[in-house]
C-alpha positions as CSV (number, residue, x, y, z in Angstrom):
1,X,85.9,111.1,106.8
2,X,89.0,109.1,105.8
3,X,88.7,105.4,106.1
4,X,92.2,103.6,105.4
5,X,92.7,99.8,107.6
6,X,95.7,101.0,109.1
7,X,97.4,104.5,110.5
8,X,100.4,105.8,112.7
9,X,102.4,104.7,114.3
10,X,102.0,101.2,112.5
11,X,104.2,102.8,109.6
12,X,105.2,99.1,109.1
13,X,102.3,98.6,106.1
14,X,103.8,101.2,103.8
15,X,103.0,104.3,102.4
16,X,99.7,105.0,101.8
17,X,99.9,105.7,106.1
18,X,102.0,108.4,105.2
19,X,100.3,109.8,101.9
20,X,97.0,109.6,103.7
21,X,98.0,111.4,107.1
22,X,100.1,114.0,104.7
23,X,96.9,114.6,102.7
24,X,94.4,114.5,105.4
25,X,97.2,117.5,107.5
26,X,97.1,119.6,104.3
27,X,94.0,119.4,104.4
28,X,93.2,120.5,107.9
29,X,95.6,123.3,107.4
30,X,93.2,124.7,104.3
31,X,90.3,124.8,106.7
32,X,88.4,121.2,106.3
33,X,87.5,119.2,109.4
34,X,89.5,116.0,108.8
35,X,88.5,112.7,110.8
36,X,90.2,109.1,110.4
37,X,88.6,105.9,110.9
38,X,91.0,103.1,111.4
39,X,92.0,100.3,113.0
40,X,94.4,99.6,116.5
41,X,96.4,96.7,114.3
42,X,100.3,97.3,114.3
43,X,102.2,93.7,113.1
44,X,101.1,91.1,116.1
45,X,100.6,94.1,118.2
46,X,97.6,96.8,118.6
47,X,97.8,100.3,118.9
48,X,97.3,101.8,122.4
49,X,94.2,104.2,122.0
50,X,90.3,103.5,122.6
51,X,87.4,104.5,119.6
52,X,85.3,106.7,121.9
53,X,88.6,109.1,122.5
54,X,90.4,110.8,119.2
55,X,93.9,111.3,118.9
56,X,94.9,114.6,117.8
57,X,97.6,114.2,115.1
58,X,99.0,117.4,113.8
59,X,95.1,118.9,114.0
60,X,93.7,115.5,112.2
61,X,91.2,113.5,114.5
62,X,92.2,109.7,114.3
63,X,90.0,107.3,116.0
64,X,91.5,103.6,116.1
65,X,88.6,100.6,116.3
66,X,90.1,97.1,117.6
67,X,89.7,94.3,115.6
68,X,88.8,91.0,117.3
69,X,89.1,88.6,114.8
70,X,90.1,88.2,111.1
71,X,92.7,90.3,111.3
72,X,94.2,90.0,107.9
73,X,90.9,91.6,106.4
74,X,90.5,94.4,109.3
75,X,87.3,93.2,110.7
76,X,86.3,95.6,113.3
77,X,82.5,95.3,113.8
78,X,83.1,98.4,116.4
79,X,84.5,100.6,113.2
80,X,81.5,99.8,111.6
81,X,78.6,100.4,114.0
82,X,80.7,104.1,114.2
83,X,80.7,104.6,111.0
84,X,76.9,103.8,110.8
85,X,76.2,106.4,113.6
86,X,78.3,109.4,112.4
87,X,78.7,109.3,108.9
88,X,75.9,111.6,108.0
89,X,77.5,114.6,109.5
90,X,80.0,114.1,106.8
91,X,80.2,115.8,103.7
92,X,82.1,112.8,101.9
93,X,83.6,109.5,103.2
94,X,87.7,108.7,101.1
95,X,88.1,105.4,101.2
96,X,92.1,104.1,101.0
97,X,91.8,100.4,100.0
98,X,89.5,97.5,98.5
99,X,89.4,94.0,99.7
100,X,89.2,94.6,103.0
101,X,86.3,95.2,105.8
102,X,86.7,98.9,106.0
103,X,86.2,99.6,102.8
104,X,83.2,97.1,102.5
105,X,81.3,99.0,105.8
106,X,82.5,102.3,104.9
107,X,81.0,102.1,101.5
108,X,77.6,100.9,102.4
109,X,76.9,103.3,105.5
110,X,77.5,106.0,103.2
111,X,75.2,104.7,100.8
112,X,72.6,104.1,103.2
113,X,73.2,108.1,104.8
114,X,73.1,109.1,101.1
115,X,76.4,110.7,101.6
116,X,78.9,110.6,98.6
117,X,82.3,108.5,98.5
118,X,85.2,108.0,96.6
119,X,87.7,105.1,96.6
120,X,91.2,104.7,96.5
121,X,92.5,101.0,95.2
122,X,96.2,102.2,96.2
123,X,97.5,100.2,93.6
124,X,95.5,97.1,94.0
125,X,92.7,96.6,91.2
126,X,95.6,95.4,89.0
127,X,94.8,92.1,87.4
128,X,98.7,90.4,87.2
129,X,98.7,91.4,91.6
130,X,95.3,89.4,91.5
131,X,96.9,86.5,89.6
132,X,100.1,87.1,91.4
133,X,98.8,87.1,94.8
134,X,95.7,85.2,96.8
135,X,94.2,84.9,93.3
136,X,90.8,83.2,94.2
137,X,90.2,84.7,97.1
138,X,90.6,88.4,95.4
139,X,88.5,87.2,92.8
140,X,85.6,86.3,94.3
141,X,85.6,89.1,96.5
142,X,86.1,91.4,93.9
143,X,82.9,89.9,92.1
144,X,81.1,89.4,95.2
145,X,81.4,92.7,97.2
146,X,84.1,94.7,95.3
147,X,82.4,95.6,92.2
148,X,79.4,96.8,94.1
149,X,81.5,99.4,96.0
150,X,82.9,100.4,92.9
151,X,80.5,100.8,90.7
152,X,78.4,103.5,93.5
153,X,81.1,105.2,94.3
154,X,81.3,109.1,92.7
155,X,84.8,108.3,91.7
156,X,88.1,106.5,91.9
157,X,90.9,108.4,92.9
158,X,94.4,106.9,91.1
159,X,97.3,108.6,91.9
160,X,99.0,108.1,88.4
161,X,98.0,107.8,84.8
162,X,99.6,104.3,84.3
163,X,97.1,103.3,87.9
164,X,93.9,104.6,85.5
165,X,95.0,102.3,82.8
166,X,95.3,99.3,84.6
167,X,92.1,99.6,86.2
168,X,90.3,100.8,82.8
169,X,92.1,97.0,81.0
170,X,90.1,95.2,84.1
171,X,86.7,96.5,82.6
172,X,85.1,96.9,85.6
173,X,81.6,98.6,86.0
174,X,83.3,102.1,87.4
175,X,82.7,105.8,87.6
176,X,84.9,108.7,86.5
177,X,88.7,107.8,87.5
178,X,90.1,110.9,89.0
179,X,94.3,111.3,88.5
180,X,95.8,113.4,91.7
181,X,99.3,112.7,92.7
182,X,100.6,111.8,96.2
183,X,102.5,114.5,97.6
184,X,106.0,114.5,99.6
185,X,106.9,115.1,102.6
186,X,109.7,117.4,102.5
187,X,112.9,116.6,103.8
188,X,113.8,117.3,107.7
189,X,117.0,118.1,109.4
190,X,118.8,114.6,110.1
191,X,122.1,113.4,111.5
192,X,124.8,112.8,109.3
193,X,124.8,108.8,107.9
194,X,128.5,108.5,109.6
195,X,126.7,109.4,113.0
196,X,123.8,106.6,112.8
197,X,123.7,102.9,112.9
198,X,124.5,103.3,109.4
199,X,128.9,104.1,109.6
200,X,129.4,100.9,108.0
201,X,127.5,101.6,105.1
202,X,128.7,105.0,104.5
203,X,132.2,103.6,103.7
204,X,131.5,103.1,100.3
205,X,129.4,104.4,97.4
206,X,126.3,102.3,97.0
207,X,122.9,102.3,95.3
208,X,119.8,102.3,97.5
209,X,116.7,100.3,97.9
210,X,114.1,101.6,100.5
211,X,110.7,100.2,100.9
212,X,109.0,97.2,102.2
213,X,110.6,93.8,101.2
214,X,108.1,92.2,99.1
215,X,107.9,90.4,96.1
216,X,106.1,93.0,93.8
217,X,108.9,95.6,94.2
218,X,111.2,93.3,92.2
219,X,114.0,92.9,94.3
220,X,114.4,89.1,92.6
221,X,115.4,91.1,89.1
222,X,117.4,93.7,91.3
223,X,119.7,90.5,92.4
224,X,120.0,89.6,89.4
225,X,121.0,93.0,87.6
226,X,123.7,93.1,90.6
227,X,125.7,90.3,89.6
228,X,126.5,92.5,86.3
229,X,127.3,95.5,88.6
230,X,130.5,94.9,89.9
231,X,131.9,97.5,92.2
232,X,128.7,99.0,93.6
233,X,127.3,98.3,97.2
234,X,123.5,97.9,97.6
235,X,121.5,99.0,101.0
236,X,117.7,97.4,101.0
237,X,116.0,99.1,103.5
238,X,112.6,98.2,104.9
239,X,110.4,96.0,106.7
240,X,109.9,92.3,106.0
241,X,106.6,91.5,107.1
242,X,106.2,88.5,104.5
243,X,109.4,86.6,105.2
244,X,110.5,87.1,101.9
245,X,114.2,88.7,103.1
246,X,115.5,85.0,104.1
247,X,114.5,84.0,100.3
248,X,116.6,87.5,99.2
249,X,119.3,87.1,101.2
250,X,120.1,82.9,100.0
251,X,119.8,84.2,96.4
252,X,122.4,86.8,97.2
253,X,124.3,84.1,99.1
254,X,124.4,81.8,95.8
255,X,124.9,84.6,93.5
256,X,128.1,85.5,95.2
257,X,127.0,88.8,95.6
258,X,126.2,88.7,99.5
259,X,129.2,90.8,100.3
260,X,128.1,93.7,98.7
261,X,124.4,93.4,99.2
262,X,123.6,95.0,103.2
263,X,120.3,94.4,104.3
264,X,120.0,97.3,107.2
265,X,116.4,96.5,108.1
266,X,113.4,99.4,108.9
267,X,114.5,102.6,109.2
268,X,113.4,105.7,110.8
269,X,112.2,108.8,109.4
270,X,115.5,110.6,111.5
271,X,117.8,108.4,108.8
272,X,116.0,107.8,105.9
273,X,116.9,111.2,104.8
274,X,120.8,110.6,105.3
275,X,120.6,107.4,103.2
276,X,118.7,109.3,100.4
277,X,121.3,111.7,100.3
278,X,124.3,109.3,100.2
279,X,123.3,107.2,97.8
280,X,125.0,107.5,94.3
281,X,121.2,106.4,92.9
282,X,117.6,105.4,94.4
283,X,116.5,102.3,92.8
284,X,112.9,101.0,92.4
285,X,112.0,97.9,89.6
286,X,108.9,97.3,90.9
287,X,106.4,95.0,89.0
288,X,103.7,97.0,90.1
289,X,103.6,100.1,91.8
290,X,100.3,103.0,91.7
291,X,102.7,105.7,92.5
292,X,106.0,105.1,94.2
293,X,106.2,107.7,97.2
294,X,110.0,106.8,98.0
295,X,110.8,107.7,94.8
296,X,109.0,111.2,95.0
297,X,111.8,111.3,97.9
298,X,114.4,110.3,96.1
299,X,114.3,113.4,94.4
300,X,113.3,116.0,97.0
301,X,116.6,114.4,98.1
302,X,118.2,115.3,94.7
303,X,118.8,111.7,94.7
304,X,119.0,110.3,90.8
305,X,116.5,107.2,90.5
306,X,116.5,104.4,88.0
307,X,113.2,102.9,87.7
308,X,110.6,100.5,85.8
309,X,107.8,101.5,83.6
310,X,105.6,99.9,85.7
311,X,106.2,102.7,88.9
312,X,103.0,104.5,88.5
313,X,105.3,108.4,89.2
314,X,107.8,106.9,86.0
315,X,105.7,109.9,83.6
316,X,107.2,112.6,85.9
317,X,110.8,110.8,86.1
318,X,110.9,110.8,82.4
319,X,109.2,114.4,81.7
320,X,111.5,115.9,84.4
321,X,114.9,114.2,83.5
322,X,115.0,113.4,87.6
323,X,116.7,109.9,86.5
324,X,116.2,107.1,84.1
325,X,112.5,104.3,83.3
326,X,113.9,101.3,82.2
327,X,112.9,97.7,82.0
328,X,113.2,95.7,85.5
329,X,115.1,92.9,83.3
330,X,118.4,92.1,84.8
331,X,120.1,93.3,81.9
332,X,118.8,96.1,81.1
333,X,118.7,97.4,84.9
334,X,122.0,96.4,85.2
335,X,123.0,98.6,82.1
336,X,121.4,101.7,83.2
337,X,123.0,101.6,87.2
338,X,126.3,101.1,85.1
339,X,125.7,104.1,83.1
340,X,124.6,106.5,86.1
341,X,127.7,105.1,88.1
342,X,130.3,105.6,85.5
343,X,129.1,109.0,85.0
344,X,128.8,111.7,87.9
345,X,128.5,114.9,86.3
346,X,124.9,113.2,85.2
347,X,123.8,111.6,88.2
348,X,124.4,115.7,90.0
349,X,122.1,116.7,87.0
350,X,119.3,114.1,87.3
351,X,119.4,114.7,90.9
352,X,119.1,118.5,90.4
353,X,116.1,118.1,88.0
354,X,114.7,115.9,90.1
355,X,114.4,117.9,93.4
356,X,112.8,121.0,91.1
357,X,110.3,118.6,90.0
358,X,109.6,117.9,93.7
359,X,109.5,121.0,94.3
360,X,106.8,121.8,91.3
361,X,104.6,119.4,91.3
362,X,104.5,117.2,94.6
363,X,104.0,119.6,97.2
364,X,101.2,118.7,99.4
365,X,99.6,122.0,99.6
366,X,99.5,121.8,95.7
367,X,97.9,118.5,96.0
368,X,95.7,118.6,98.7
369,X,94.2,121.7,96.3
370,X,93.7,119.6,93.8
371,X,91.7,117.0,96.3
372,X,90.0,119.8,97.7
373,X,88.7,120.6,94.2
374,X,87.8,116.6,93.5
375,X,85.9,116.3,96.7
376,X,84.0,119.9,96.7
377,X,83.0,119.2,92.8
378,X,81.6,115.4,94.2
379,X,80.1,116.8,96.7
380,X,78.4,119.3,94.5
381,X,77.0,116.9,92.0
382,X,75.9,114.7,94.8
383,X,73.5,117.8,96.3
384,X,72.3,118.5,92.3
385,X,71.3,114.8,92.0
386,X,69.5,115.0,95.5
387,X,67.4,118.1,94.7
């Protein structure tokens, strides 16, 4: 059973939807029986699908529970009282989040049916995001509820070595911190960026920014580095949920920089490909991010990236050569997009490193064998300790 708060189609929340429907399909294709507990929420809109009927979803079962009230923290007393009556004719119940009701009713059903779990904080048991963000209330329910979940769970699942270390600084009561990678999807055949809603953008070289607009992917410092940037064009590409875009787009405005700074909005899975492949670089200066699945894109795009220490996949950037880790600092940033643009014999080469990398080492066969091997070896010591 994977638990995660939210599912396709509402793609809107980011990419553990997609890393979590990738894994759970690789999964079904090795053999496992793959079921998904999540809820009908999509923006200030619900998903049309009932609890008692499954959706198929390339061969994974999804079952979307409506939540009545509360809706910032999932609460979906129907999820629960499902996951009360079924859980037991699971093996083990993955958790994809903390801090919200899922995760809380998840964790103690399958306590109570004596059937092992393991937790995935995506990114979010990071103490500056607690400070950062809804500080008090993450606190307390971190020491009220959150700990608890942790501390019985068989593992945590991180999806990067710099994730594990953050946790590990929080020191938290918790059991073995398992490292598996998200995977990526491979490219598909897409239109050409001239043919899209994109024409206008494809008239000049430009760096690109693709995920959601919010204030932890650092798109304040990215600003900044582009006043030092002077004949580059930069796409940000993704959905505003927060609001923060209007704050974006006046600092832009004042900066003098709003001419060569597009904001294109969401894009669909049909273009993203063409806008990866266009781009002269992929850039992420996130202030926190557990993995960075567009970046894993990037370069099965063969796509150079330019990144900050502090995007949990920066080990493989640097081990592979797929593009350059730097400090988000505006100056800094700014001198390593200068370097890549000046140069394109490099940016080819980081791009071709890159996409072999992909193609290594983020598969999601390869890593949904490694999660098959996490989850049968859990499993395994759960049936020991019980006999």
């Amino acid at each position: 059973m994977q638990v995660v708060p939210t599912y396709y189609p509402a793609v809107r929340y980011g990419g553990p939807i997609r890393s979590v429907h990738a894994l759970s399909k690789a999964l079904v294709q090795r053999g496992h029986d793959i079921e998904v507990y999540t809820t009908s929420v999509d923006g200030d809109s619900d998903i049309d699908a009932t609890p008692d009927r499954p959706v198929d979803l390339n061969g994974v079962k999804v079952r979307y529970f409506p939540v009545p009230a509360l809706r910032r923290l999932y609460w979906s007393p129907d999820l629960q009282r499902q996951v009360k009556r079924s859980v037991a004719d699971f093996d083990l119940v993955h958790l994809h989040s903390i801090y919200l009701y899922p995760t809380f009713a998840a964790a103690r059903a399958a306590r109570s049916a004596g059937v092992p779990y393991i937790v995935s904080p995506r990114g979010m048991l990071s103490s500056d995001l607690i400070r950062r963000k809804s500080r008090w209330v993450k606190t307390a329910w971190l020491k009220l509820i959150e700990e608890r979940t942790l501390a019985e769970a068989a593992a945590l699942h991180v999806t990067a070595e710099f994730e594990s270390s953050e946790i590990k600084a929080m020191r938290l009561n918790t059991p073995e911190l398992c490292c598996v990678p998200n995977g990526v999807e491979w490219p598909q055949p897409h239109p050409p960026l001239s043919a899209g809603p994109y024409q206008a953008v494809a008239a000049r070289p430009y760096a690109l920014f693709l995920s959601r607009i919010v204030w932890k992917k650092g798109l304040d410092r990215l600003l900044q580095a582009w006043c030092r940037i002077p004949d580059l064009a930069l796409v940000i590409a993704g959905n505003d949920d927060e609001g923060y875009q209007a704050k974006l787009e006046e600092m832009a405005r004042s900066s003098g920089i709003a001419g060569r700074v597009h904001f294109v909005g969401p894009v669909s899975d049909e273009h993203k490909w063409a806008l990866y492949e266009h781009a002269e670089m992929f850039v992420l200066p996130s202030y926190n991010e557990n993995f960075g699945n567009v970046v894993a894109e990037a370069m099965a795009m063969a796509c150079p990236v330019v990144i900050s220490p502090e995007v949990g996949i920066a080990d493989l950037v640097r081990e592979s050569g797929a593009g350059i880790v730097t400090s988000g600092d505006p100056e800094p940033l700014a001198e390593a997009i200068r370097s890549l643009q000046a140069d394109p014999a490099r940016r080819r080469e980081l791009g071709r490193r890159g996409r072999e990398a992909a193609i290594r080492h983020l598969s999601w066969d390869a890593v949904a064998g490694e999660m098959e091997a996490l989850y049968q070896r859990l499993v395994s010591n759960d049936n020991s300790l019980d006999s």
